[in-house]
N, C-alpha and C positions, 0 to 999 in steps of 0.2 A: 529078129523080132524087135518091133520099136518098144518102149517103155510107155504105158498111158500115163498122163500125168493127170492127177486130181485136185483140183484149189483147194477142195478142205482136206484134204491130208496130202499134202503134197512133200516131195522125199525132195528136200531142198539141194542137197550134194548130188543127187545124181541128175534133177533136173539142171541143176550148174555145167555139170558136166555134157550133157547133151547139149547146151547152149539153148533150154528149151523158151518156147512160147507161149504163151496162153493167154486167151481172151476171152471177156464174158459180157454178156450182153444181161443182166441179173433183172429183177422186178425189183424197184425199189421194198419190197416188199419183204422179201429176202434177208433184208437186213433189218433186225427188228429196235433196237437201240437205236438208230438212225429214224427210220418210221415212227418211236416216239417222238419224236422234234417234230414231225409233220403237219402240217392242217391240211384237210383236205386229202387227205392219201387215196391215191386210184390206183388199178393195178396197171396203167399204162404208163408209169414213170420207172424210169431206168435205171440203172449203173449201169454202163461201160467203161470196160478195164481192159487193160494190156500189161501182160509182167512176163519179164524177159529178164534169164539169168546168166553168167558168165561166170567164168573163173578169170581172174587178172592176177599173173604173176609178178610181184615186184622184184627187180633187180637184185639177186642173194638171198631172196627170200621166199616161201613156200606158199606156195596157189592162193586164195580168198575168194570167198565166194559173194559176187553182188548180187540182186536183185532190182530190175528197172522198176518202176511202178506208175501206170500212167491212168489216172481214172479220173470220169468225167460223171454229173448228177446236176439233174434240178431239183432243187426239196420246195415244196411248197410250206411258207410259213405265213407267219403274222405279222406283217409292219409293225413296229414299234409306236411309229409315229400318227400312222390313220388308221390301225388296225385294223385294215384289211388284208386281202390275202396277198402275198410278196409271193413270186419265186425266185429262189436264189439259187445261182448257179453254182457249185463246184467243183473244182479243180485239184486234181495231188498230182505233182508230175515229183519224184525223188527217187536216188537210191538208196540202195542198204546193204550193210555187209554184214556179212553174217559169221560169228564169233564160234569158238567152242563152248564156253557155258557164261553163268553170269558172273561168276566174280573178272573173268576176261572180258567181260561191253565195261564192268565197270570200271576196271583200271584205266578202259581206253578211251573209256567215254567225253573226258575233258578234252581229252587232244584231239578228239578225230570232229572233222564237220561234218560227214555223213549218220547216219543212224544205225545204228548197230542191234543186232538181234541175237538171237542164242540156234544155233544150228537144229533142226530137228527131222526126225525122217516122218513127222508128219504135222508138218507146219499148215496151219488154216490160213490160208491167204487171203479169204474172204472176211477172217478177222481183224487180216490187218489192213484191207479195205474199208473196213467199218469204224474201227479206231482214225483213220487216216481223215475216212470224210466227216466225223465229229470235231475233230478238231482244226476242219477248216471252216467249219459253219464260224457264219458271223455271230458276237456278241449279241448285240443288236440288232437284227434281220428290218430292212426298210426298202422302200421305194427310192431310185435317186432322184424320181421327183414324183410324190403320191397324186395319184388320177383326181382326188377331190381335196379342196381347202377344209380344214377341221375348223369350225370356228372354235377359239378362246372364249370361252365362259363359263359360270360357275353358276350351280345350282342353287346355293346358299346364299341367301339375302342377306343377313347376317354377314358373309364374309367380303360380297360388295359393299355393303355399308359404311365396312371397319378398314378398306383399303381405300375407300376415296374420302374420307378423313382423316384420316394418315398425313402430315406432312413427309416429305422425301425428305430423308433422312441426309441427304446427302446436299441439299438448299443450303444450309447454315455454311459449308464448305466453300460453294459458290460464293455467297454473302463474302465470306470473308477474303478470299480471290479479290474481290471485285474492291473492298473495301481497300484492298491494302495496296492496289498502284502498281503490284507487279502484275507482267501479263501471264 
């Protein structure tokens, strides 16, 4: 009899050990800390994921357990810049290895460039889905070129008034460039 595996309690050692699979095809919806970032949220936006685990022996030394992680998203945001509606796509392709508890990710933490976890026999993998695509959302969510020009201008008369009276602070500089013969 084969082992079912579960993303949200998934038995990480013995999915390692089966060499297991698993794929999800989720509603963005499902992930609710992520859908706060959203505008516009429908339930026809996805996560798809693939995680694939292994054991790698190193040479003298005792088994370790990785985890692939490969998940794909559109999250529908807000331009920054036209404030209109962006989708931005997302990507996590990494692995991770997976430790005995935390004071061992953290001794090893500086020296290793994979991502280290703490072993569980019921790790939410959908958590760490969730955490993965927040922190690749962009700072600033934008257009790489926004559908309409925003004009530049200012509601406040008062504050045109007081910027084209204004000499450029930075004239008197020129002036003296110009005065002094060097180029």
């Amino acid at each position: 009899m084969t082992k079912e595996f579960v993303a949200d309690r998934l038995d990480v050692k013995a999915f390692a050990q089966a060499s297991g699979t698993l794929e999800g095809h989720d509603t963005l919806l499902r992930y609710e800390r992520l859908a706060q970032e959203a505008r516009g949220l429908h339930p026809d936006l996805h996560v798809d994921w693939i995680a694939r685990a292994e054991l790698r022996s190193p040479v003298g030394g005792s088994p370790s357990i990785w985890l692939w992680l490969d998940v794909q998203a559109t999250l529908p945001m807000e331009c920054q810049r036209c404030l209109t509606p962006v989708d931005v796509p997302l990507q996590v392709q990494r692995w991770f290895r997976f430790v005995a508890d935390e004071a061992t990710a953290e001794a090893q933490d500086d020296d290793s460039e994979e991502d280290l976890l703490v072993i569980s026999r019921e790790f939410n993998l959908r958590e760490l889905i969730e955490d993965e695509l927040l922190m690749a959302l962009p700072v600033v969510p934008r257009h790489d070129e926004c559908p309409q020009e925003l004009p530049l201008a200012s509601s406040d008369e008062d504050f045109e008034a007081a910027s084209q009276e204004k000499p450029n602070p930075f004239a008197a500089l020129a002036s003296l460039k110009l005065g002094s013969g060097k180029p």
